[in-house]
PyMOL Python script that loads the backbone (N, CA, C, O; Angstrom):
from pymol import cmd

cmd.read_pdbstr("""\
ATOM      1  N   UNK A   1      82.217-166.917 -84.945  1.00  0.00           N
ATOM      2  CA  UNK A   1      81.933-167.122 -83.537  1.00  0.00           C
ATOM      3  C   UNK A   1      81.995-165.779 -82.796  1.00  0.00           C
ATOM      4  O   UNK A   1      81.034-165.455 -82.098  1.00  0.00           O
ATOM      5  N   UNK A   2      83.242-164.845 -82.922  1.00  0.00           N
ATOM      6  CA  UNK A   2      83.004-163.941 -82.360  1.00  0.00           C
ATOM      7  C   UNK A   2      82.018-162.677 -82.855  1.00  0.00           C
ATOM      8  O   UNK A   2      81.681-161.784 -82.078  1.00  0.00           O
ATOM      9  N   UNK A   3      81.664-162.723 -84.062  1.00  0.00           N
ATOM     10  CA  UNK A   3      80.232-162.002 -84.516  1.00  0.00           C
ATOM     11  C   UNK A   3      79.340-162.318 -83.881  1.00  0.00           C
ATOM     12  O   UNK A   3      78.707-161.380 -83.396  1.00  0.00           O
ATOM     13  N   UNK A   4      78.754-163.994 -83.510  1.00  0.00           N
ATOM     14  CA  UNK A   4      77.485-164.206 -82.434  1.00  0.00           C
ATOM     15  C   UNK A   4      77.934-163.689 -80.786  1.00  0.00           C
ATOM     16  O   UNK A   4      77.323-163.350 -79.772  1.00  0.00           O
ATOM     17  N   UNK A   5      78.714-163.781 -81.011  1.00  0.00           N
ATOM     18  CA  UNK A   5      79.223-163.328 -79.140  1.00  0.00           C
ATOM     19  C   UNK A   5      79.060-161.471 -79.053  1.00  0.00           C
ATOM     20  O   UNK A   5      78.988-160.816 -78.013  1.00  0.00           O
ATOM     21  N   UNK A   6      79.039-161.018 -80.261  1.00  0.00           N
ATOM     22  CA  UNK A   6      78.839-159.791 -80.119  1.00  0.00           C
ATOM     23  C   UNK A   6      77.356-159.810 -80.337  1.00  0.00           C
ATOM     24  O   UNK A   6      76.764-159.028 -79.593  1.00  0.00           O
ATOM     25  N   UNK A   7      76.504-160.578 -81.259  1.00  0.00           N
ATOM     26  CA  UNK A   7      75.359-159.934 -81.765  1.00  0.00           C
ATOM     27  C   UNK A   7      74.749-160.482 -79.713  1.00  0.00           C
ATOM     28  O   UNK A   7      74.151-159.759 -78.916  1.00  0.00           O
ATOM     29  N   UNK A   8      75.161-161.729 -79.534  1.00  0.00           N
ATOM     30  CA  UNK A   8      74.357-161.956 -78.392  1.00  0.00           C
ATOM     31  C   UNK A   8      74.557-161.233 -77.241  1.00  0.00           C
ATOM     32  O   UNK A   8      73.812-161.402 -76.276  1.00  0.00           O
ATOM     33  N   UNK A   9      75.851-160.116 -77.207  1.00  0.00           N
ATOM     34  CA  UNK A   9      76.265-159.205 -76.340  1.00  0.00           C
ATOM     35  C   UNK A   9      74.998-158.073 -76.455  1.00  0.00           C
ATOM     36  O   UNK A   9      74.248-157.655 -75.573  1.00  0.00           O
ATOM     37  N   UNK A  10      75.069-157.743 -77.942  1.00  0.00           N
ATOM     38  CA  UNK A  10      73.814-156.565 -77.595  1.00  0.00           C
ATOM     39  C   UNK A  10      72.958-156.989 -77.398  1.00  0.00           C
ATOM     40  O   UNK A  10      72.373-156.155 -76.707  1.00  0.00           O
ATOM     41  N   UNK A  11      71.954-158.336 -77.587  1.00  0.00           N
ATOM     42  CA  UNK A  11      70.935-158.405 -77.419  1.00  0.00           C
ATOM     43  C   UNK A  11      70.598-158.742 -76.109  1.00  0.00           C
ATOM     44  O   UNK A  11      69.468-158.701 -75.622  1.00  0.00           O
ATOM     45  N   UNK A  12      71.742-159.112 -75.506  1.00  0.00           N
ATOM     46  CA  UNK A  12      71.565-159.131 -74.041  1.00  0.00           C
ATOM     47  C   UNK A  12      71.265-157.715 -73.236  1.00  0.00           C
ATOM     48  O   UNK A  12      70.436-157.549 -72.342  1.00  0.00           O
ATOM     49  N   UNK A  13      72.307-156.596 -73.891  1.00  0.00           N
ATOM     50  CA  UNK A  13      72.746-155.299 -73.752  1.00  0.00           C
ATOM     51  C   UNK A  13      71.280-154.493 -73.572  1.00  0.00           C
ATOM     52  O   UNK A  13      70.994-153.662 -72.710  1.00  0.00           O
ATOM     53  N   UNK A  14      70.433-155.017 -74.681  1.00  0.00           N
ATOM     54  CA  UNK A  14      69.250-154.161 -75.099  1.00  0.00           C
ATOM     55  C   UNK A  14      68.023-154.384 -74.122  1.00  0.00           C
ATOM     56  O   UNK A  14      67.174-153.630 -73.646  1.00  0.00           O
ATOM     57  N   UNK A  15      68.369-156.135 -73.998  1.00  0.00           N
ATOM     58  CA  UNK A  15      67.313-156.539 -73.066  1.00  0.00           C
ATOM     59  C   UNK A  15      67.338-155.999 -71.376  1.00  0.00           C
ATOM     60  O   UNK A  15      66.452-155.821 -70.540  1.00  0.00           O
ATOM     61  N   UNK A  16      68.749-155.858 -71.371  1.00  0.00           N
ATOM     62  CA  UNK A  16      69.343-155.158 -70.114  1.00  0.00           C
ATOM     63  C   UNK A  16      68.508-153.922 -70.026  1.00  0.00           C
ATOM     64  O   UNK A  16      68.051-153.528 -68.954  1.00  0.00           O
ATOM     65  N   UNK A  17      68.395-153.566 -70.696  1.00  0.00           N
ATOM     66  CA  UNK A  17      67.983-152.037 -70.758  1.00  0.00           C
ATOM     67  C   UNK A  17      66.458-151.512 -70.634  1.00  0.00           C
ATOM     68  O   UNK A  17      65.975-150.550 -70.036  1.00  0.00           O
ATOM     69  N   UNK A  18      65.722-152.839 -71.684  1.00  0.00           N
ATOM     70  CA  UNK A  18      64.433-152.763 -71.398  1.00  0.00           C
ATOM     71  C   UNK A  18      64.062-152.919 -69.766  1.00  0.00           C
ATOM     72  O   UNK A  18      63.363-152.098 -69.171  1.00  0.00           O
ATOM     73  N   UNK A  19      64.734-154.289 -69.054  1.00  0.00           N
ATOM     74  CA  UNK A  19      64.365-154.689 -67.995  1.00  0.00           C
ATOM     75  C   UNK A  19      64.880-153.513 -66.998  1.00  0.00           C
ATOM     76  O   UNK A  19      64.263-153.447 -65.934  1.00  0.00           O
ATOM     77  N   UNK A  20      66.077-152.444 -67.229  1.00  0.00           N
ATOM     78  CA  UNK A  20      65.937-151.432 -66.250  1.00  0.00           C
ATOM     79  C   UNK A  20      64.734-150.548 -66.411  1.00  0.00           C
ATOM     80  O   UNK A  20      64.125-150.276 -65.377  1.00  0.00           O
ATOM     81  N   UNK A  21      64.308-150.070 -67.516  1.00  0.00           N
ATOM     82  CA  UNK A  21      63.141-149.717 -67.856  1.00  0.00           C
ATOM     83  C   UNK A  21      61.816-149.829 -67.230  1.00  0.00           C
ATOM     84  O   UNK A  21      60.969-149.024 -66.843  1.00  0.00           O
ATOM     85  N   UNK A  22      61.908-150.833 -67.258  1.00  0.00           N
ATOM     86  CA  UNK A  22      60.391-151.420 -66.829  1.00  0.00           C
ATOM     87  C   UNK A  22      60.512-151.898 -65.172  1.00  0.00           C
ATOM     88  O   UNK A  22      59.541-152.039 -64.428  1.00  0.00           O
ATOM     89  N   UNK A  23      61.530-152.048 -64.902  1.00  0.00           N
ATOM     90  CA  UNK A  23      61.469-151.990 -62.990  1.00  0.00           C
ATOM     91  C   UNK A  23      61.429-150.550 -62.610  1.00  0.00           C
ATOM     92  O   UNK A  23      60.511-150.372 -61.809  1.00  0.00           O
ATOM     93  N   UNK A  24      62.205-149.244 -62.935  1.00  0.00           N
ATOM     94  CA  UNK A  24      61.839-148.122 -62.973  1.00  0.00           C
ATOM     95  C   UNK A  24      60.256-147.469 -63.090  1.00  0.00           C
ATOM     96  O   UNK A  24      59.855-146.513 -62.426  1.00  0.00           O
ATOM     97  N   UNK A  25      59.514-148.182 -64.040  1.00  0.00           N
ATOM     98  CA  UNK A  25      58.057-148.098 -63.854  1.00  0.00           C
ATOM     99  C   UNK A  25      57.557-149.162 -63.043  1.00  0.00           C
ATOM    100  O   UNK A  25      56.483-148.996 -62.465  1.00  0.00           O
ATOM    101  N   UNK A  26      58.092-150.071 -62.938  1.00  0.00           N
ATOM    102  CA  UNK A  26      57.631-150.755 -61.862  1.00  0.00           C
ATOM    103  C   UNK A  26      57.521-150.470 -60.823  1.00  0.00           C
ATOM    104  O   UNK A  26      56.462-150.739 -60.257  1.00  0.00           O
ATOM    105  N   UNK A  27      58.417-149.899 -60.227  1.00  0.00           N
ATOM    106  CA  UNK A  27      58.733-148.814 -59.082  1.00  0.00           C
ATOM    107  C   UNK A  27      57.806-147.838 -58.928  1.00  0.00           C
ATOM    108  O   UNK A  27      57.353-147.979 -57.792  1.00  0.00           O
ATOM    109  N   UNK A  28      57.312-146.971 -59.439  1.00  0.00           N
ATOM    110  CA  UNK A  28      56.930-145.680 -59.934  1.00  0.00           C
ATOM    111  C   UNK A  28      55.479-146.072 -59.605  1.00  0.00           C
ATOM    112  O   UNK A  28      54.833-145.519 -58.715  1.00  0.00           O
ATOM    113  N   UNK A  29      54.918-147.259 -60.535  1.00  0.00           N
ATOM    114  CA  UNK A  29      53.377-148.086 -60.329  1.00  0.00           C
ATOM    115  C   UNK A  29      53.257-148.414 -58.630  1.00  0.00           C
ATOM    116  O   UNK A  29      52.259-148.183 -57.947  1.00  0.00           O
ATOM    117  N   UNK A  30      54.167-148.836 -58.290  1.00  0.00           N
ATOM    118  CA  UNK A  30      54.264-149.549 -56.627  1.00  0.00           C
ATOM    119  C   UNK A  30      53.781-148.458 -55.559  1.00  0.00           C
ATOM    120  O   UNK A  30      53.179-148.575 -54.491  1.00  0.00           O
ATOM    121  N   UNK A  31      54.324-147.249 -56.326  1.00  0.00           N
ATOM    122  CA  UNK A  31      54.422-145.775 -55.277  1.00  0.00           C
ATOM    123  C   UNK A  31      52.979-145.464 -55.115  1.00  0.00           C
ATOM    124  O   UNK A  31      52.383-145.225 -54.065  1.00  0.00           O
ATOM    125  N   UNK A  32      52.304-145.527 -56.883  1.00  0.00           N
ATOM    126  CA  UNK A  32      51.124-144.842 -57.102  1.00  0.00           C
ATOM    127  C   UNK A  32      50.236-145.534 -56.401  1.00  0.00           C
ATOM    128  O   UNK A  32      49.494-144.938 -55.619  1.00  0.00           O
ATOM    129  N   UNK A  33      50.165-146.903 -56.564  1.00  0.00           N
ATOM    130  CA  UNK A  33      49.033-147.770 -56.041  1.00  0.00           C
ATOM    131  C   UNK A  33      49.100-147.432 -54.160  1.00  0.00           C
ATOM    132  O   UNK A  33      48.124-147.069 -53.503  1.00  0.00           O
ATOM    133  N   UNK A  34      50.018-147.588 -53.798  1.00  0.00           N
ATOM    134  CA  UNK A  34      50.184-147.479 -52.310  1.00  0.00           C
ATOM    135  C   UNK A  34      49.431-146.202 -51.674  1.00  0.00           C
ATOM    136  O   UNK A  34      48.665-146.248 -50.712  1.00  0.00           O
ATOM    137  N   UNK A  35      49.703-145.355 -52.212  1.00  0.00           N
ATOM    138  CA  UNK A  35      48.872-143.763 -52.258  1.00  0.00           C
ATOM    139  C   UNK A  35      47.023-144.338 -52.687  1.00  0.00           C
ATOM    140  O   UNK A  35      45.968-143.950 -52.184  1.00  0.00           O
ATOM    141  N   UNK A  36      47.185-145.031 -53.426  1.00  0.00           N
ATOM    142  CA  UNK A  36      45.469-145.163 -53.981  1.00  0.00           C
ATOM    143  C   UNK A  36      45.198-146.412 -52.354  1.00  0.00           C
ATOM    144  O   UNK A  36      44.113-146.341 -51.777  1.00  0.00           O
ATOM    145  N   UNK A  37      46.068-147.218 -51.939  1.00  0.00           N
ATOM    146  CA  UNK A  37      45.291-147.845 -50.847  1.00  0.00           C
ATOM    147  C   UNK A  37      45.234-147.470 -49.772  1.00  0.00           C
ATOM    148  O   UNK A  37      44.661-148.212 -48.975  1.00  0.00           O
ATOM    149  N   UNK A  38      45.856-146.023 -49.214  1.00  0.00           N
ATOM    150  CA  UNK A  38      45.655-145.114 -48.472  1.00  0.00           C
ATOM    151  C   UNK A  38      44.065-144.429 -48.560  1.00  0.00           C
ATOM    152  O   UNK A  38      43.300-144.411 -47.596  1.00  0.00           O
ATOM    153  N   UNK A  39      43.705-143.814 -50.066  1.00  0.00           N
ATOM    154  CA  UNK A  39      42.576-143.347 -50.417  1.00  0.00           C
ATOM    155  C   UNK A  39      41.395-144.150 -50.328  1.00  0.00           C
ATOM    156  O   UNK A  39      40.252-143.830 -50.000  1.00  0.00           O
ATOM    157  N   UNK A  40      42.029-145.603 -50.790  1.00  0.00           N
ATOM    158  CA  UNK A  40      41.085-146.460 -50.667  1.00  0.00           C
ATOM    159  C   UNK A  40      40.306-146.860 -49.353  1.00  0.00           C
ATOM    160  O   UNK A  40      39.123-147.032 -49.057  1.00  0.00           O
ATOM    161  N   UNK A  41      41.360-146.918 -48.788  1.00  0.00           N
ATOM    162  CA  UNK A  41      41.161-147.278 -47.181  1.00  0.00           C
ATOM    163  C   UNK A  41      40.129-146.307 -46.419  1.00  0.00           C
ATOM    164  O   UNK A  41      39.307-146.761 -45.624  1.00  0.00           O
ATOM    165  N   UNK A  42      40.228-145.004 -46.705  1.00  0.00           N
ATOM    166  CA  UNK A  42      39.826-144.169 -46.002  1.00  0.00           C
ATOM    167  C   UNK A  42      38.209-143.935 -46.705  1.00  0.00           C
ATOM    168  O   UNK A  42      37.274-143.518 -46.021  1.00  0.00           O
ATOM    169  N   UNK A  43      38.075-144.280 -48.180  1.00  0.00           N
ATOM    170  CA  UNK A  43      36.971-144.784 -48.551  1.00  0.00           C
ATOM    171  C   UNK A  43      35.962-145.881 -48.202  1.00  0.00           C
ATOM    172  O   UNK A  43      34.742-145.874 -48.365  1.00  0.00           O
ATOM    173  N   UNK A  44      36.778-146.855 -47.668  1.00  0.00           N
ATOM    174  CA  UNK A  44      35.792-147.956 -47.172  1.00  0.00           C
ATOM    175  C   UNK A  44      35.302-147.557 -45.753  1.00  0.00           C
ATOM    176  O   UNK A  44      34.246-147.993 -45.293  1.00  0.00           O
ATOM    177  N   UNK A  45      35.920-146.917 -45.249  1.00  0.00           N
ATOM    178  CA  UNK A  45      35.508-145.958 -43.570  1.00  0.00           C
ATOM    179  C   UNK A  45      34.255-145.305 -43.787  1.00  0.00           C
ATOM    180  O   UNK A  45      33.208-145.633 -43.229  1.00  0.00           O
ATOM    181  N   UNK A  46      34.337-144.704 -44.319  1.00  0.00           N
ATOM    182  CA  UNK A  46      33.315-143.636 -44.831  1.00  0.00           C
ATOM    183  C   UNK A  46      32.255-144.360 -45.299  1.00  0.00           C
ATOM    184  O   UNK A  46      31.183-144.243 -44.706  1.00  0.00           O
ATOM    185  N   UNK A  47      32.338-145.084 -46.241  1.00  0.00           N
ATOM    186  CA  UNK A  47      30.639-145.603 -46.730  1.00  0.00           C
ATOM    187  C   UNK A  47      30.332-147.151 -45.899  1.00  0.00           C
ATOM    188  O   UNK A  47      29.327-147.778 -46.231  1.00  0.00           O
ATOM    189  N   UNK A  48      31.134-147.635 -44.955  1.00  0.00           N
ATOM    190  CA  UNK A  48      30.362-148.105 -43.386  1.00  0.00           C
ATOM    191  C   UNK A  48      29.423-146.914 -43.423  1.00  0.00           C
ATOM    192  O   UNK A  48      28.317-146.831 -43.957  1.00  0.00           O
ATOM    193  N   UNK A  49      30.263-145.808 -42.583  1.00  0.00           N
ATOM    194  CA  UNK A  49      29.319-144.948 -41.783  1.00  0.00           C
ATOM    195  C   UNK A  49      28.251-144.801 -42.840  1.00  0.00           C
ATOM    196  O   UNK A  49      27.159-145.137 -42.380  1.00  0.00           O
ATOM    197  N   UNK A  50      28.201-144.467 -43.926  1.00  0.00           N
ATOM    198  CA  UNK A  50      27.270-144.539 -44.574  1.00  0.00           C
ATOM    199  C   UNK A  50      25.874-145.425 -44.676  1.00  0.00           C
ATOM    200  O   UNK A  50      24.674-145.152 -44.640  1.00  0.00           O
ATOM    201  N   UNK A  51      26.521-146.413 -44.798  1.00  0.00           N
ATOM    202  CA  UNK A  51      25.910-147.572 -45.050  1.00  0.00           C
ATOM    203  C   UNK A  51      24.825-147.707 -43.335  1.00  0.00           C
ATOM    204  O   UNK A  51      23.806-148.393 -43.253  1.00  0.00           O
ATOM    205  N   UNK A  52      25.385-146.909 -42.230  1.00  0.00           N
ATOM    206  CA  UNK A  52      24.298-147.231 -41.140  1.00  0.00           C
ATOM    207  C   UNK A  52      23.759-146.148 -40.830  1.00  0.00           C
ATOM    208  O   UNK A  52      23.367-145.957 -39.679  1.00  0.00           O
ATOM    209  N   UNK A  53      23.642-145.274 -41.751  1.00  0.00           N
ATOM    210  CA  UNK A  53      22.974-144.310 -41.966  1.00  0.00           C
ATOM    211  C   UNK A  53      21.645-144.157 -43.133  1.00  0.00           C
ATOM    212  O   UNK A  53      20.910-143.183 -43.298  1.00  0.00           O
ATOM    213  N   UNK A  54      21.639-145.477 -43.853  1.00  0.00           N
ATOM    214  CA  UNK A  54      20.514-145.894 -45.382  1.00  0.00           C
ATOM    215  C   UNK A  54      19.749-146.072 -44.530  1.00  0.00           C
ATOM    216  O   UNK A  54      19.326-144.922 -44.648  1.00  0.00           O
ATOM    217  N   UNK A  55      19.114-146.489 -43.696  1.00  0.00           N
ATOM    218  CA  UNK A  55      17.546-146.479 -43.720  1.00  0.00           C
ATOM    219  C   UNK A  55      17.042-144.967 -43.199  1.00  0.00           C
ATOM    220  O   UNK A  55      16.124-144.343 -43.730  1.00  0.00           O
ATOM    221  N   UNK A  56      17.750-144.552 -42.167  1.00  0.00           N
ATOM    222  CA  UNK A  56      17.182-143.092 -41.429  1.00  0.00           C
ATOM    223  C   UNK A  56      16.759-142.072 -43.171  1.00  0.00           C
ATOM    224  O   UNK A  56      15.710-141.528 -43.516  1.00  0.00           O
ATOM    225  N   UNK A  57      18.455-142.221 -44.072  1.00  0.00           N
ATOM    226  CA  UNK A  57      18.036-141.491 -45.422  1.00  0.00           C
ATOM    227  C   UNK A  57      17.289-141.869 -46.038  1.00  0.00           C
ATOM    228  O   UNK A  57      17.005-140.913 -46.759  1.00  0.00           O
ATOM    229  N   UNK A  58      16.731-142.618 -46.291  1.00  0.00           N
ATOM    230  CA  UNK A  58      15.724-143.358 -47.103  1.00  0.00           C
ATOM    231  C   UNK A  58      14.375-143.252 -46.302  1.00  0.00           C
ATOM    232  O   UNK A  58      13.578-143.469 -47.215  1.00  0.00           O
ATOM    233  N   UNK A  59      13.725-143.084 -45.339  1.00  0.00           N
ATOM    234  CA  UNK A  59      12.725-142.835 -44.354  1.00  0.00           C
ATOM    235  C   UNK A  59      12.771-141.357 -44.685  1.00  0.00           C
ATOM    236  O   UNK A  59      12.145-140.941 -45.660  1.00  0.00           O
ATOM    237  N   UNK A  60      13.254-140.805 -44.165  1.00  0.00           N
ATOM    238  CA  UNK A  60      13.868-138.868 -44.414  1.00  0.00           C
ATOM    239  C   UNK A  60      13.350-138.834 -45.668  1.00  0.00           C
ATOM    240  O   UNK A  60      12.200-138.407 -45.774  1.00  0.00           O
ATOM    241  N   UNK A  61      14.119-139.299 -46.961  1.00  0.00           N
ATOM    242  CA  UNK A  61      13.420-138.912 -48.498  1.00  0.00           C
ATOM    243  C   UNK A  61      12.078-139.270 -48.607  1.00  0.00           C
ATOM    244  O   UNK A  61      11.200-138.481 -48.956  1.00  0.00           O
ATOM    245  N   UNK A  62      11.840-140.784 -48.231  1.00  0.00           N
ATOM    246  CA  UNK A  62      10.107-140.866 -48.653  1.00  0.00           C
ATOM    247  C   UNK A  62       9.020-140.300 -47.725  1.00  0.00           C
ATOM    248  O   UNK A  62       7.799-140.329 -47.878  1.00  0.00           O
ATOM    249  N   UNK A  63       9.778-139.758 -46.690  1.00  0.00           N
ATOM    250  CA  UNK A  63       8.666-138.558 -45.588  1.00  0.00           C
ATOM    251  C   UNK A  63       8.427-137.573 -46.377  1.00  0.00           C
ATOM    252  O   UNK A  63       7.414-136.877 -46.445  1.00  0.00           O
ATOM    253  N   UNK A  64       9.810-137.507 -47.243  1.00  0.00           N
ATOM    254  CA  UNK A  64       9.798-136.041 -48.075  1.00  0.00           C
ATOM    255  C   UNK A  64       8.835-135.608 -49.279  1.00  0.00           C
ATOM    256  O   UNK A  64       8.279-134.552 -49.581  1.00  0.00           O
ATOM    257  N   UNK A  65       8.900-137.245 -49.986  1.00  0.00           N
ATOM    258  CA  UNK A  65       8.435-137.313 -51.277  1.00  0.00           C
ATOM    259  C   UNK A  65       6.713-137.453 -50.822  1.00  0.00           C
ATOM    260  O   UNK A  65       5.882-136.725 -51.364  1.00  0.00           O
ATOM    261  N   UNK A  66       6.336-138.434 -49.813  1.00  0.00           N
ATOM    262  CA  UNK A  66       5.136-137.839 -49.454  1.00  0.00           C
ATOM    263  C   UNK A  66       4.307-136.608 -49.507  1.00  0.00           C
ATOM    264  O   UNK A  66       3.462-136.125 -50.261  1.00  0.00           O
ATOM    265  N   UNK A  67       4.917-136.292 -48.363  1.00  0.00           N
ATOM    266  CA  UNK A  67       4.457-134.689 -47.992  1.00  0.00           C
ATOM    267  C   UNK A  67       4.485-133.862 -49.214  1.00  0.00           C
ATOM    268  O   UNK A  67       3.448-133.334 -49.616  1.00  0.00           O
ATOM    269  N   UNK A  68       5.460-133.738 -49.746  1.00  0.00           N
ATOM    270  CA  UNK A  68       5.715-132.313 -50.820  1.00  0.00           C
ATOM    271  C   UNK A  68       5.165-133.358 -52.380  1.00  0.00           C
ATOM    272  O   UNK A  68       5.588-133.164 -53.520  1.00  0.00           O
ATOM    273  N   UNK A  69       4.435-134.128 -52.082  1.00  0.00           N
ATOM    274  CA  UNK A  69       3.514-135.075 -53.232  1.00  0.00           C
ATOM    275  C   UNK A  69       2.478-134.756 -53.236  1.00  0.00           C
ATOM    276  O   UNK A  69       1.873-134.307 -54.209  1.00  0.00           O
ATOM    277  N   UNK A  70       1.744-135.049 -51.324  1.00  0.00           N
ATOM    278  CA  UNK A  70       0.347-135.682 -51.761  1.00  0.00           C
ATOM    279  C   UNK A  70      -0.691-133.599 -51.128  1.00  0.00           C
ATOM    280  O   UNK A  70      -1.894-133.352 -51.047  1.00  0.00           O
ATOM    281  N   UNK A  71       0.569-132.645 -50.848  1.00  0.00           N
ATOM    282  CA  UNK A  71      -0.139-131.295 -50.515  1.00  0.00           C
ATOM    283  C   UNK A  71       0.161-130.811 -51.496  1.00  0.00           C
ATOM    284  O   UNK A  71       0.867-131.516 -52.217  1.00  0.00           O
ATOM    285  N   UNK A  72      -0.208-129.403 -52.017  1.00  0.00           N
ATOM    286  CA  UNK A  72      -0.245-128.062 -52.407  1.00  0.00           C
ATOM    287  C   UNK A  72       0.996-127.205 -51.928  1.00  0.00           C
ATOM    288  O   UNK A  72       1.428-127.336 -50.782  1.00  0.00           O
ATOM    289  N   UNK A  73       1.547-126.343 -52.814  1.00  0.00           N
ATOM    290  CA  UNK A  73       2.380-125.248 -51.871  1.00  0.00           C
ATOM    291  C   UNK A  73       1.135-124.140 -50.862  1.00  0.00           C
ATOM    292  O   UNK A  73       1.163-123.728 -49.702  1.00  0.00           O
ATOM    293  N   UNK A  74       0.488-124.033 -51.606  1.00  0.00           N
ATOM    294  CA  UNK A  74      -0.429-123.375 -51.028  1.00  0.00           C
ATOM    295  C   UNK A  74      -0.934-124.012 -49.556  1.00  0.00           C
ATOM    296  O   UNK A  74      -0.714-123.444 -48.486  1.00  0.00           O
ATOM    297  N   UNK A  75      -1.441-124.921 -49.648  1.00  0.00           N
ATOM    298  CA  UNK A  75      -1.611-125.624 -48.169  1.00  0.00           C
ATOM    299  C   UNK A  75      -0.672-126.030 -47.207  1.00  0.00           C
ATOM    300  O   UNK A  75      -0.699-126.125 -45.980  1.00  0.00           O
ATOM    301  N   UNK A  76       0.079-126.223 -47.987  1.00  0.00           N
ATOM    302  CA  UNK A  76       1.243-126.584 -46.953  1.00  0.00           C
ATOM    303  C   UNK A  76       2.009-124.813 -46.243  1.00  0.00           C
ATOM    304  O   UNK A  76       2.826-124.826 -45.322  1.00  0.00           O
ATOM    305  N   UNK A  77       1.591-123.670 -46.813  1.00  0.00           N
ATOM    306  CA  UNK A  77       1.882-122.674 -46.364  1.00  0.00           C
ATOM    307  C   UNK A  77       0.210-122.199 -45.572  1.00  0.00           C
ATOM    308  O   UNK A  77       0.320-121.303 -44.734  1.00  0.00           O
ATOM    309  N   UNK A  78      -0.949-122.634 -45.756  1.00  0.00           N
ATOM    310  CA  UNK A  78      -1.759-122.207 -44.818  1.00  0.00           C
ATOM    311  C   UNK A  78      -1.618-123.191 -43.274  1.00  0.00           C
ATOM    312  O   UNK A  78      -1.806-122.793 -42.125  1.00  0.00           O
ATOM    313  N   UNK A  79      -1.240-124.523 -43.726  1.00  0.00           N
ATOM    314  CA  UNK A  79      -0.992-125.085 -42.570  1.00  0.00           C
ATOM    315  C   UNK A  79      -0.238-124.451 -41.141  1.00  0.00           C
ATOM    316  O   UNK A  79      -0.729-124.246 -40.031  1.00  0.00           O
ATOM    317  N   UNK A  80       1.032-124.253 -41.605  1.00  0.00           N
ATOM    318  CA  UNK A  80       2.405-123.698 -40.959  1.00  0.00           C
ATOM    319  C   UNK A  80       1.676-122.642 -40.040  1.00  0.00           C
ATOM    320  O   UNK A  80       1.147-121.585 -40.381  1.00  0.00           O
ATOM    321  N   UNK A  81       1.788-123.208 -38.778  1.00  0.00           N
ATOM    322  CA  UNK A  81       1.614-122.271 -37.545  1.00  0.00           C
ATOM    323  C   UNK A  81       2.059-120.873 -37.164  1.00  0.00           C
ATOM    324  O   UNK A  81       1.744-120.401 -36.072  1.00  0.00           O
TER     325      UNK A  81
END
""", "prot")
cmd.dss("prot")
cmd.show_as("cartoon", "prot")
cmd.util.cbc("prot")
cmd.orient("prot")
Protein backbone atom coordinates (compact mmCIF):
# COMPACT_ATOMS: atom_id res chain seq x y z
CA UNK A 1 0.00 0.00 0.00
CA UNK A 2 2.53 2.37 0.80
CA UNK A 3 4.58 1.59 -2.56
CA UNK A 4 1.19 2.71 -4.55
CA UNK A 5 0.93 5.87 -2.41
CA UNK A 6 4.39 6.62 -3.45
CA UNK A 7 4.25 5.42 -7.11
CA UNK A 8 0.83 7.61 -7.21
CA UNK A 9 2.78 10.49 -5.38
CA UNK A 10 5.14 10.79 -8.36
CA UNK A 11 2.85 10.39 -10.88
CA UNK A 12 0.91 13.01 -9.57
CA UNK A 13 4.41 14.87 -8.91
CA UNK A 14 5.27 14.52 -12.71
CA UNK A 15 1.91 15.44 -13.90
CA UNK A 16 2.29 18.49 -11.60
CA UNK A 17 5.04 19.45 -13.48
CA UNK A 18 3.95 18.89 -16.95
CA UNK A 19 0.79 21.06 -16.15
CA UNK A 20 3.25 23.92 -14.77
CA UNK A 21 4.87 23.53 -18.02
CA UNK A 22 2.37 23.94 -20.28
CA UNK A 23 0.46 26.99 -18.47
CA UNK A 24 3.94 28.71 -18.66
CA UNK A 25 3.56 28.29 -22.50
CA UNK A 26 0.29 28.91 -22.19
CA UNK A 27 1.05 32.15 -20.90
CA UNK A 28 3.80 32.97 -23.25
CA UNK A 29 1.12 31.87 -26.44
CA UNK A 30 -1.56 34.42 -24.72
CA UNK A 31 1.23 37.30 -24.87
CA UNK A 32 2.15 36.41 -28.53
CA UNK A 33 -1.31 36.24 -29.97
CA UNK A 34 -2.40 39.58 -28.23
CA UNK A 35 0.59 41.41 -30.03
CA UNK A 36 -0.61 39.58 -33.45
CA UNK A 37 -4.34 41.18 -32.69
CA UNK A 38 -2.86 44.48 -32.31
CA UNK A 39 -1.11 43.83 -35.90
CA UNK A 40 -4.05 42.36 -36.95
CA UNK A 41 -6.24 45.08 -36.15
CA UNK A 42 -4.27 47.65 -37.68
CA UNK A 43 -4.31 45.38 -40.83
CA UNK A 44 -7.94 45.29 -41.28
CA UNK A 45 -7.76 49.42 -41.21
CA UNK A 46 -5.63 49.55 -43.90
CA UNK A 47 -7.10 47.23 -46.56
CA UNK A 48 -10.79 49.11 -45.89
CA UNK A 49 -8.89 52.05 -47.07
CA UNK A 50 -7.77 49.94 -49.61
CA UNK A 51 -10.52 48.29 -50.59
CA UNK A 52 -12.21 52.07 -51.52
CA UNK A 53 -9.55 52.77 -53.37
CA UNK A 54 -10.01 49.26 -56.14
CA UNK A 55 -11.83 50.76 -58.66
CA UNK A 56 -9.89 54.34 -59.09
CA UNK A 57 -6.61 51.43 -59.19
CA UNK A 58 -8.02 49.32 -61.47
CA UNK A 59 -9.34 52.28 -63.99
CA UNK A 60 -5.58 53.90 -63.45
CA UNK A 61 -3.98 50.30 -64.59
CA UNK A 62 -6.31 49.60 -67.57
CA UNK A 63 -5.87 53.49 -68.76
CA UNK A 64 -2.36 52.30 -68.45
CA UNK A 65 -2.41 49.02 -70.16
CA UNK A 66 -4.32 50.71 -72.98
CA UNK A 67 -2.30 53.49 -73.83
CA UNK A 68 1.25 51.92 -73.44
CA UNK A 69 -0.61 48.75 -75.62
CA UNK A 70 -2.42 50.09 -78.36
CA UNK A 71 0.82 53.21 -79.24
CA UNK A 72 4.46 52.99 -80.13
CA UNK A 73 7.25 54.48 -77.88
CA UNK A 74 7.97 56.33 -80.73
CA UNK A 75 4.53 57.98 -81.06
CA UNK A 76 3.75 58.35 -77.93
CA UNK A 77 7.09 60.57 -77.76
CA UNK A 78 6.10 62.50 -81.10
CA UNK A 79 2.76 63.13 -79.55
CA UNK A 80 4.00 64.87 -76.16
CA UNK A 81 3.65 68.61 -76.53
Amino acid sequence: MFEESVAQKDSLMHQMSLTTARLKRAGKLTTALADEQVRWGENVVMYNEQIGNVVGDVFIAAACVSYYGAFTSEYRTRVKF
